[in-house]
Structure formats: structure tokens, C-alpha cells
C-alpha positions in Angstrom: 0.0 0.0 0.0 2.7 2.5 0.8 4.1 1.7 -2.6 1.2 2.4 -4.1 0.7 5.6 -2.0 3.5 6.8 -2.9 3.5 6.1 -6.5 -0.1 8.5 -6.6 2.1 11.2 -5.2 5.6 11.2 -7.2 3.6 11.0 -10.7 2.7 14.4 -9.9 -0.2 14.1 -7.8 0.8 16.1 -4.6 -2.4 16.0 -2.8 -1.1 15.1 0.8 -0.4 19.6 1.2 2.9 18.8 -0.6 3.5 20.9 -4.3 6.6 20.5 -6.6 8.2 23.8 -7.7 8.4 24.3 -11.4 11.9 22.5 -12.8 12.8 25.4 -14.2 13.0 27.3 -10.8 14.1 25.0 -8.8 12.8 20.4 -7.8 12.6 21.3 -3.7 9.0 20.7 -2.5 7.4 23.0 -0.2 4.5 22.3 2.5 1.0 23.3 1.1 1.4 25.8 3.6 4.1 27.7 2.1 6.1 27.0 5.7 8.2 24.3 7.3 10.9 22.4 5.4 11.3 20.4 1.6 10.8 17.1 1.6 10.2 14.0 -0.9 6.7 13.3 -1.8 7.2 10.1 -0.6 8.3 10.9 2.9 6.1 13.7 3.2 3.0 11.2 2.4 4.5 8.3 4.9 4.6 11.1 7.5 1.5 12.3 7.0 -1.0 9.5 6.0 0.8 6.2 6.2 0.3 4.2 9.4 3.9 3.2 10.3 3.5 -0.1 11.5 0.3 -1.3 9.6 2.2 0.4 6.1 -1.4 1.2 5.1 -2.6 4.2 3.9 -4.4 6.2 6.3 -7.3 8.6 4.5 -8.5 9.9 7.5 -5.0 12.0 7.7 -4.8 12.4 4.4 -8.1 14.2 4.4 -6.7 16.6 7.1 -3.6 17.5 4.8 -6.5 18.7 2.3 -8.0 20.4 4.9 -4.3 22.8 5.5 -3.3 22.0 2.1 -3.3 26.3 1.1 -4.8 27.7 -2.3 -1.6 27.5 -4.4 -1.2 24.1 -3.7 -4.4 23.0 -4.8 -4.0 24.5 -8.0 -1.0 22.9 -8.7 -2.5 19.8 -7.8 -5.5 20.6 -10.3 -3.0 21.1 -13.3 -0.7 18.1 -12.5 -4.1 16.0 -12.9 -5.7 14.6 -16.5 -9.0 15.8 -16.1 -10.3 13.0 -18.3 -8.0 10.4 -17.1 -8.1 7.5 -14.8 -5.2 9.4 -11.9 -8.5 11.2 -10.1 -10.2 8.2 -9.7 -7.1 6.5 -8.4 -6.5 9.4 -6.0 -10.2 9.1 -4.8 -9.9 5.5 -4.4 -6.6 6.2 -2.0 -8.1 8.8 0.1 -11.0 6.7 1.5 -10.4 3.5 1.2 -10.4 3.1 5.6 -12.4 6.1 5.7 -16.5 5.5 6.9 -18.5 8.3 5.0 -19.3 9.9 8.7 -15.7 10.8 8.9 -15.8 12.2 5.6 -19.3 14.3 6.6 -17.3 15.4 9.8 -13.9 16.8 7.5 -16.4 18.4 5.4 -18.0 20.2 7.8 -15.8 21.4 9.9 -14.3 23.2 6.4 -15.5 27.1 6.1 -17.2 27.9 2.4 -14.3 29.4 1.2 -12.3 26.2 1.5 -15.1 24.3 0.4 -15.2 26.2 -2.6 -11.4 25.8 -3.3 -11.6 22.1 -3.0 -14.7 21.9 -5.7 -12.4 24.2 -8.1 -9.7 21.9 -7.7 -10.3 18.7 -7.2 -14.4 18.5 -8.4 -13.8 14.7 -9.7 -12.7 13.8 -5.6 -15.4 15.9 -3.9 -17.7 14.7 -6.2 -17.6 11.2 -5.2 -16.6 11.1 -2.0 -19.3 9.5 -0.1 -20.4 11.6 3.3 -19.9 15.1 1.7 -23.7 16.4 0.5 -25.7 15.7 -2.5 -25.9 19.4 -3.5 -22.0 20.0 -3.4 -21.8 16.7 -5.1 -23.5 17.4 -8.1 -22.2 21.0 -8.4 -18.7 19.4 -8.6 -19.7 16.6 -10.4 -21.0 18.7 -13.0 -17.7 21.1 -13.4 -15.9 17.3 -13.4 -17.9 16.6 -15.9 -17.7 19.7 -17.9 -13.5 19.8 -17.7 -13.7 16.1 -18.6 -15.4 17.0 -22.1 -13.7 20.6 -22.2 -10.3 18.2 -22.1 -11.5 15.2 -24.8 -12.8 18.1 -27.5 -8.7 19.3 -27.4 -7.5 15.8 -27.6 -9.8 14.9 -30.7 -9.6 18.4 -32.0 -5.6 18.1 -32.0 -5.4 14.4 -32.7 -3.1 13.3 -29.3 -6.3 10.8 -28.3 -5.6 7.9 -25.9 -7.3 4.3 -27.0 -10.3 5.4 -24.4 -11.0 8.8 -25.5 -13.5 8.4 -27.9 -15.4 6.2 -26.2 -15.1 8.4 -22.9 -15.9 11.3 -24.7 -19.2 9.5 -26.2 -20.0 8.3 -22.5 -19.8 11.7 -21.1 -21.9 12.8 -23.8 -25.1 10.4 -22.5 -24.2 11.6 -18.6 -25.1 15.5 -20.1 -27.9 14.2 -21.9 -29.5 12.2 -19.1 -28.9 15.7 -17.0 -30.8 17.7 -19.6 -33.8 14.7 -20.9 -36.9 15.1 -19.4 -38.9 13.1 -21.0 -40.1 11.8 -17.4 -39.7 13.1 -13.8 -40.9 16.8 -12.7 -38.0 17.2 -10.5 -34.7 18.5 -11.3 -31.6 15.7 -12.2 -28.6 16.0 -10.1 -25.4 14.0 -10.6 -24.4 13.0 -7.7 -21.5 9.9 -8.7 -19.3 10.2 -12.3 -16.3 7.9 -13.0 -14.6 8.9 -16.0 -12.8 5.7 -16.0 -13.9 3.5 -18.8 -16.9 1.5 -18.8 -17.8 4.5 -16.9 -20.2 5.3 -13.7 -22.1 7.4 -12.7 -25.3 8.0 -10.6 -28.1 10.4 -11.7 -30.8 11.5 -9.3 -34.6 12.9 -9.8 -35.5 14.3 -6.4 -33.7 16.1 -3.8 -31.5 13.6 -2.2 -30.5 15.7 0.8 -33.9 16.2 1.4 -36.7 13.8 0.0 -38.5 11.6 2.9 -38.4 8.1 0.9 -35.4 7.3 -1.5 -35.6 4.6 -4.0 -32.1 2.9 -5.4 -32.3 1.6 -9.1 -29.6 -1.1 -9.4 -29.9 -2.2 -12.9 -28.6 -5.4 -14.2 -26.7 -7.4 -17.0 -25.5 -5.4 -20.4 -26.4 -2.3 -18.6 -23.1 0.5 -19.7 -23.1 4.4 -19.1 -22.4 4.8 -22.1 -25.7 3.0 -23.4 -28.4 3.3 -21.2 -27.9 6.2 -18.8 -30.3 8.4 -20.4 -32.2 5.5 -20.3 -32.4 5.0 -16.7 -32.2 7.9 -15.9 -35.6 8.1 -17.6 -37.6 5.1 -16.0 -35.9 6.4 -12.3 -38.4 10.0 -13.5 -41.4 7.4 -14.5 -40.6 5.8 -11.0 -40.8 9.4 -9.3 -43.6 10.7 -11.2 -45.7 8.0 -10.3 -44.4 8.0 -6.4 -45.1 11.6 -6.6 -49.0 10.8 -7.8 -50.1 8.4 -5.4 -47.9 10.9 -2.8 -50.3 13.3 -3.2 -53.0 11.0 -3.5 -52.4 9.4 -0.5 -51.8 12.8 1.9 -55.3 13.4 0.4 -56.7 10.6 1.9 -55.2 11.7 5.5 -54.8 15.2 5.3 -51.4 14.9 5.5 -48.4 16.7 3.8 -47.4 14.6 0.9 -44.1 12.4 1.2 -41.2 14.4 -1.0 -39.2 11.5 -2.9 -36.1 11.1 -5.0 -35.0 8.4 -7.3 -31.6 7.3 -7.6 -31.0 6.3 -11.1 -27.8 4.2 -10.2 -25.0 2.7 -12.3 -22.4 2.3 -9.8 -20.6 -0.5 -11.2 -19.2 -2.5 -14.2 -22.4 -4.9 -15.1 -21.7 -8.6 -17.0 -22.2 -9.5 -20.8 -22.9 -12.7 -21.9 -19.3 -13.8 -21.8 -19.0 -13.5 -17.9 -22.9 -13.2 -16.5 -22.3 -16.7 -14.9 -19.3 -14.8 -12.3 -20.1 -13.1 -9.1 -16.9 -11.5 -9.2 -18.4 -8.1 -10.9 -21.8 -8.5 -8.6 -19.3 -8.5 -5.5 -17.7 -5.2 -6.7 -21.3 -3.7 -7.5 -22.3 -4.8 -3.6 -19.4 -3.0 -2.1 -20.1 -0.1 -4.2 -23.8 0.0 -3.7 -23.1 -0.4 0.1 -20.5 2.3 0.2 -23.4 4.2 -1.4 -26.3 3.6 1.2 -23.8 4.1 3.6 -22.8 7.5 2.1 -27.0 8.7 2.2 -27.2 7.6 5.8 -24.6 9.9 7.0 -25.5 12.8 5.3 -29.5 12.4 6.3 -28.4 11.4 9.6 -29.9 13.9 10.8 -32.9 14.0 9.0 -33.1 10.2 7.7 -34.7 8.7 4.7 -36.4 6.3 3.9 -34.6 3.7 1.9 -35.6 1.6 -1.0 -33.2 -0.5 -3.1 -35.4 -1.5 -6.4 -32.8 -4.0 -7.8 -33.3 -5.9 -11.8 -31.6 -8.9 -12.7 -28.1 -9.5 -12.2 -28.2 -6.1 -9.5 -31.1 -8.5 -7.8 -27.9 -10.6 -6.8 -25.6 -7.7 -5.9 -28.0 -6.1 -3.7 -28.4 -9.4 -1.9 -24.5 -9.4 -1.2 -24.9 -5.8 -0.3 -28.0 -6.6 2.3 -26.0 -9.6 3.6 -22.4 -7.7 4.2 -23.7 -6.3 7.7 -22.4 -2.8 6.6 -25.7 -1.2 6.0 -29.7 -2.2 6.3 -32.5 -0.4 4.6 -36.1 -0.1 4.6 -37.3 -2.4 1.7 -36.4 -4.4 -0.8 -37.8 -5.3 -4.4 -36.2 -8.1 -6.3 -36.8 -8.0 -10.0 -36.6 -11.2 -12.9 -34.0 -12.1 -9.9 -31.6 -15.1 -10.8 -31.3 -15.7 -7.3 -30.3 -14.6 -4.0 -26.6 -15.3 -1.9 -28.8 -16.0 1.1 -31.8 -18.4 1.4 -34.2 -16.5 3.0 -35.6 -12.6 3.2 -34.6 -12.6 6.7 -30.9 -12.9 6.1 -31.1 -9.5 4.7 -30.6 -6.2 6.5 -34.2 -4.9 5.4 -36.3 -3.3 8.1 -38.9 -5.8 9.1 -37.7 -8.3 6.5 -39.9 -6.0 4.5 -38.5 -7.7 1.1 -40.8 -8.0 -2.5 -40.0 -9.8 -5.8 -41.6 -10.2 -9.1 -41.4 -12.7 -11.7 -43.4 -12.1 -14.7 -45.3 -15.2 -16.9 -42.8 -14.8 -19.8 -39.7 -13.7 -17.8 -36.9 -16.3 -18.6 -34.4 -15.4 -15.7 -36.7 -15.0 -13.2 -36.9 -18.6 -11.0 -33.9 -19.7 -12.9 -31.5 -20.1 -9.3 -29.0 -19.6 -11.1 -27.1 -17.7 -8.5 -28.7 -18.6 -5.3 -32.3 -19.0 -3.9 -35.1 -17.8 -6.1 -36.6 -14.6 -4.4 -40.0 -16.1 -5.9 -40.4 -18.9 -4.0 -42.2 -19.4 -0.9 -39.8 -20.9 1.3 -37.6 -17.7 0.6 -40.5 -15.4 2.4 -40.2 -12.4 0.2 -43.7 -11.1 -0.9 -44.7 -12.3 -4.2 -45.9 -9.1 -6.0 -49.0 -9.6 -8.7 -47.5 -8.3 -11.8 -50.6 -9.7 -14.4 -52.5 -6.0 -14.2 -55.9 -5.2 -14.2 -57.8 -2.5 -12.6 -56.5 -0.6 -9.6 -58.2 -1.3 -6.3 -58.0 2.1 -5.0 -58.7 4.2 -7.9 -59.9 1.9 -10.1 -57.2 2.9 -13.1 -56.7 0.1 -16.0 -53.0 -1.8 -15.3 -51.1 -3.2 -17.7 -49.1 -6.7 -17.3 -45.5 -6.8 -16.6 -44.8 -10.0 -18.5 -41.1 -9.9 -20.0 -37.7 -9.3 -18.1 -37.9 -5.5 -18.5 -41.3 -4.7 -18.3 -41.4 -4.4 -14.1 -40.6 -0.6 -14.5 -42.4 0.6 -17.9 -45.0 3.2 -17.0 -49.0 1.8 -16.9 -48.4 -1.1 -15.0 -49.0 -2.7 -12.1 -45.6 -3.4 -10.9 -44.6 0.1 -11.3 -47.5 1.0 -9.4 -46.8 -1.3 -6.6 -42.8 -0.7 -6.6 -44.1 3.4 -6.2 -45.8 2.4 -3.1 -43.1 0.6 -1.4 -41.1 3.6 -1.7 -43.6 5.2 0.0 -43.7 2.9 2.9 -47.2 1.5 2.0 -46.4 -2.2 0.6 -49.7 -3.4 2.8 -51.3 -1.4 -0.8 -49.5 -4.2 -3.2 -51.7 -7.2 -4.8 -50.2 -10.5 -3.9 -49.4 -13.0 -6.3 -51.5 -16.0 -5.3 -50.0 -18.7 -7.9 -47.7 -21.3 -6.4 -44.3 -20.2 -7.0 -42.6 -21.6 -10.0 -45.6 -22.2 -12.3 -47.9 -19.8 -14.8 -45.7 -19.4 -17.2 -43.3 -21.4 -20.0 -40.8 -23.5 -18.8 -37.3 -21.8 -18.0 -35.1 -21.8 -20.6 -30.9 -22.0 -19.8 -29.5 -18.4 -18.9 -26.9 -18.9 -21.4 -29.9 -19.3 -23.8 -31.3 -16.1 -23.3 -30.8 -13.4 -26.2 -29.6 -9.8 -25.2 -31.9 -8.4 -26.6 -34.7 -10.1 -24.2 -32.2 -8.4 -21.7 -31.7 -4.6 -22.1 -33.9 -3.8 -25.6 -36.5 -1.9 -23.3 -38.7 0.0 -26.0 
């Protein structure tokens, strides 16, 4: 680790309030406070944010060299780093690795605007996506990160000095700006609140107020889901999802004269989903559990406070990751909905940290993954104890509104039908309003074909 550490810092990246001196003036390096004597990156950084006898990086210090690190150095920093390039993410990835996003909340905090402001300017791609510092400074760097990123490719292109990634970066950014700016669904504003420019790419794009809204859902999507072809995508059923949380919001403070619930959607693609060449390894669902825990962990310390409710709303392949996630004892939330799962790491709903075991799945007729175990219990049976939602549609009990059947793989989310509706009010806290599924797990439907079988197109084609 201290290797590693120290590499970060002698290609250039003096983050730890250490700056190198122009060569042509002189190679000493100076304190980020302008005072005290030169030293080497690399025992400046073992000084200040290595743990001697562990020889692991220790963020929590590191974070507190930011903290004194002074304005000149920070800029220096900012032009020593590819704006486009993998060396932020690295850095990021350095700094709080050991550090719990409470600690992160607490540094951020106790920071005045002014150096706030100076860290966004700098370093927007780290404060950005560090997870503990607030949804509305996150997306304001986000977006310059984003903007400098693009700013940065259009020169490259322009002048022909292009790595092997940049066109396809520069064609993933381009879908991150456009899910900002669609709205084809949700009335709220979009914030980006995660962006990794590294390729595949993630990112995170939210309808709703995150540092606000009373329930929170979490779309984890599934396999052959990229950034760079279906963010806009998502993006777009995470608005259908709030618009139609926001109706029966309203409709339901109606009922009791009560303010309506404020909600935000969480269109998430935190990690590197499977194609058909590697959909039967876990390895990539593990990664998308640690980052998906890292992110619930990251909303319960900045609503602290003021908590959320929490809803994970988890398709295919993420079914399986959120079950790794819910089984890590890092974080718990406040429902679950498994959708077309393959199957769950645990056996039952009540391995999971979900409030009240408060855990929902959905297999449609004609869905060929869902039931298919092929990574674990089937979140459809009965002997796993999750509620069996009714996807076959029909007219709404409560306001008497024509469904629509969710039959396929991915037609749980399209607007008009009655899983949408019932995933809405789950978010809401009101799952005693979902129709049960009365058929004996396992049967209604055509016989199961072989995973491997299964055409992408069945998968991702949505429209």
C-alpha cells in the first residue's frame, strides 16, 4: 500500500499539502502551507497519511492535509491531474479507502465555504464522489468534473493526441449530459451526484432532492447495462418511477390530510455490469455490492440527521448484488424489491438487512431469468419469504385505473403497469397497498429456458 501511495504522489499528484516547484526554478518541494521544510513526496506522504507499523494508507489524515493544504497548492494539484483520465479516480480511491463516510461528513463540515469552494475548483472529480460530503456539493462538482472532462477530450480529438479510451469516454460523457438535460419523465430537477470517467464509466443520476426527500428509491440495474448505453435510459424510468411515487404521494396525503411524502429516485449505475461472456461470475456482482453499500452508507450519514427512507429496487443481475450488499452487515435499509432475480446469496428474506424483513420480488409469466436459481435461492419462492408481488395487471383497487401486465424481463418498471405501481408504493412505505401473487411459485408461465440461452436483446432492448 505504501508503494502504491507513494506512486499517486511522485507522478505528480501532490495531494497530501505537498507541491513540486516548477523545474525550471528549482525540484525542492514545499509544505502546502508555504512553511516548514522540503521534503520528498514520498516521505512527506509516509509522515502524514501512512500508518507506520500497519504500512497502510491512512485517508483519514490524508483528508486533514487537504483540509491545511493552502490555495496555491491546490491548483498545482488541479493542473498536474488529467481531467479525463483514470489518476482522479485513483487518488479518490486512495483517500478513502479506511475512511467511513461519517468521517468524511465530519472533515467536510468542519471546512469554512471558502475552502469548500477551493476544493470543488480543484479537485471536483474527488469531492464529487466522495461519499459523506452532500448531495448538493456533489453534483455542483460533479458537473464542473464533468464539464472539464469533455472541455479536455474536445482538445485531444480536436488536435489528434487521443488515448485508445478517449472516444469512447468522450461519447459516455456525452449520455451523462444528456440524461442531465432529458426530461422526457420526472418533474423534479436531475442531479449528478457519482461520475467515473474511467472507462466503462459510472455514474449516478438523481430525480428528487437527495438531501432532502422523505423516501429514497435505489435503481440497481442489471446485466449489459453501460453508461455509455443506457444512462439516459435509466435515468428516464428512475423519472417514471418518481412521477408515479409523486401521484399516489399526493393521493395518498389526500386521503389523511397529510403533507405529501417528497421522494427522490436514484437512477444508479455504480458499477461494471456482466455480458454474456462472464454473466455466470459473481466477481463483478461483489464489486457492484461494495459499491452499492458504500453508497447507502454515504446517504445515511448525510441524512443522519434527518433520515430517509430507503428503498433498493434491484433488476436482474443487481437483484444478486443487492443481496451481497444486504448480507455484508455494513448497511440495512427499509425495503427491498427483487426484480426477474436469478437468485439470491442468502436463502431467505430474513438474512437480509431490510427493516422488518420488508423484502418483495416479481417474476413475470414470460420472464426467462426470473426462478432460474441460477445464482442462489429464487426470491419467488415461498420458502424464501419475500412477498410475491401480482404483476398480471388489471384495474387498480383504490382508484380503479386500467394496469397493464409486466410479463417480460424488463417490463417491471415501464409506466401503466402494475408493478410500477406497486414498486411506487413501497417507496412510499405502504407495501400493505400491493396485490399478492396467489399462484404457487414456480408455475404460470413457459418452462425456463438456460440463462446462457437467453438473447440480449430479451435483456436490455426496453422500447
Amino acid at each position: 500500500m505504501l508503494f502504491l501511495a507513494a506512486a499517486i504522489l511522485s507522478a505528480s499528484i501532490h495531494v497530501f499539502g505537498v507541491v513540486e516547484a516548477p523545474p525550471a526554478t528549482s525540484a525542492t518541494v514545499v509544505s502546502a502551507t508555504d512553511s516548514g521544510p522540503a521534503s520528498t513526496s514520498a516521505l512527506v506522504l509516509e509522515r502524514a497519511c501512512v500508518v507506520d507499523e500497519a504500512d497502510e494508507l491512512d485517508g483519514a489524515r490524508c483528508l486533514g492535509e487537504l483540509t491545511r493544504a493552502s490555495s496555491a497548492s491546490l491548483d498545482v494539484l488541479r493542473q498536474t491531474l488529467d481531467p479525463a483520465g483514470d489518476d482522479i479516480g485513483t487518488t479518490s480511491s486512495a483517500l478513502t479507502a479506511d475512511v467511513a463516510p461519517a468521517t468524511v461528513l465530519a472533515w467536510w463540515e468542519s471546512l469554512d465555504r471558502v475552502h469548500q469552494d477551493r476544493l470543488t475548483t480543484a479537485l471536483p472529480g474527488l469531492v464529487g464522489n466522495l461519499e459523506g460530503v452532500p448531495y448538493a456539493a456533489r453534483d455542483t462538482a460533479n458537473r464542473s468534473f464533468l464539464s472539464d472532462a469533455v472541455a479536455a477530450l474536445d482538445i485531444r480529438l480536436a488536435g489528434g493526441s487521443t488515448s485508445p479510451d478517449d472516444l469512447a469516454r468522450a461519447a459516455m460523457l456525452d449520455e451523462v449530459g444528456a440524461a442531465l438535460a432529458d426530461r422526457t419523465s420526472g418533474t423534479a430537477d436531475r442531479h449528478l451526484v457519482a461520475l467515473d470517467t474511467v472507462m466503462p464509466g459510472r455514474a449516478a443520476v438523481v430525480v428528487g432532492d437527495l438531501d432532502t426527500a422523505d423516501d429514497v428509491s435505489v435503481l440497481v440495474p442489471g446485466m449489459l447495462f453501460t453508461v455509455s448505453g443506457q444512462i439516459v435510459d435509466w435515468s428516464e424510468t428512475a423519472g417514471d418511477l418518481y412521477d408515479e411515487q409523486a401521484a399516489w404521494a399526493t393521493l395518498l396525503a389526500g386521503r389523511s390530510a397529510d403533507a405529501p411524502q417528497t421522494t427522490a429516485v436514484v437512477a444508479w449505475m455504480g458499477y461494471r455490469t456482466p455480458d454474456l461472456t462472464n454473466v455466470y461470475s459473481l466477481d463483478l456482482a461483489r464489486v457492484g455490492a461494495a459499491h452499492l453499500a458504500d453508497a447507502i452508507a454515504g446517504l445515511d450519514a448525510v441524512r443522519a440527521a434527518d433520515p430517509a427512507r430507503v428503498t433498493v429496487v434491484a433488476h436482474s443481475y443487481g437483484s444478486t448484488a443487492a443481496t451481497m450488499a444486504l448480507s455484508s452487515g455494513r448497511v440495512t435499509v427499509d425495503s427491498l424489491v427483487l426484480l426477474g432475480s436469478p437468485g439470491s446469496v442468502v436463502e431467505t428474506a430474513t438474512q437480509l438487512a431490510v427493516v422488518g424483513s420488508d423484502v418483495y420480488a416479481a417474476a413475470g409469466s414470460f420472464d426467462p431469468v426470473a426462478g432460474s436459481g441460477a445464482f442462489g435461492a429464487d426470491p419467488g419462492s415461498a420458502a424464501f419469504g419475500a412477498v410475491l408481488m401480482h404483476t398480471g395487471g388489471g384495474p387498480d383497487g383504490l382508484t380503479g385505473q386500467a394496469l397493464s401486465a409486466a410479463l417480460g424481463h424488463n417490463d417491471y418498471l415501464r409506466p401503466g403497469t402494475e408493478s410500477l405501481r406497486s414498486i411506487a408504493l413501497i417507496g412510499l412505505g405502504h407495501g400493505e397497498l400491493v396485490d399478492v401473487d396467489e399462484r404457487t411459485p414456480g408455475t404460470g408461465g413457459p418452462e425456463l429456458p438456460d440463462i446462457a440461452l437467453v438473447r440480449p436483446q430479451d435483456l436490455y432492448a426496453r422500447d
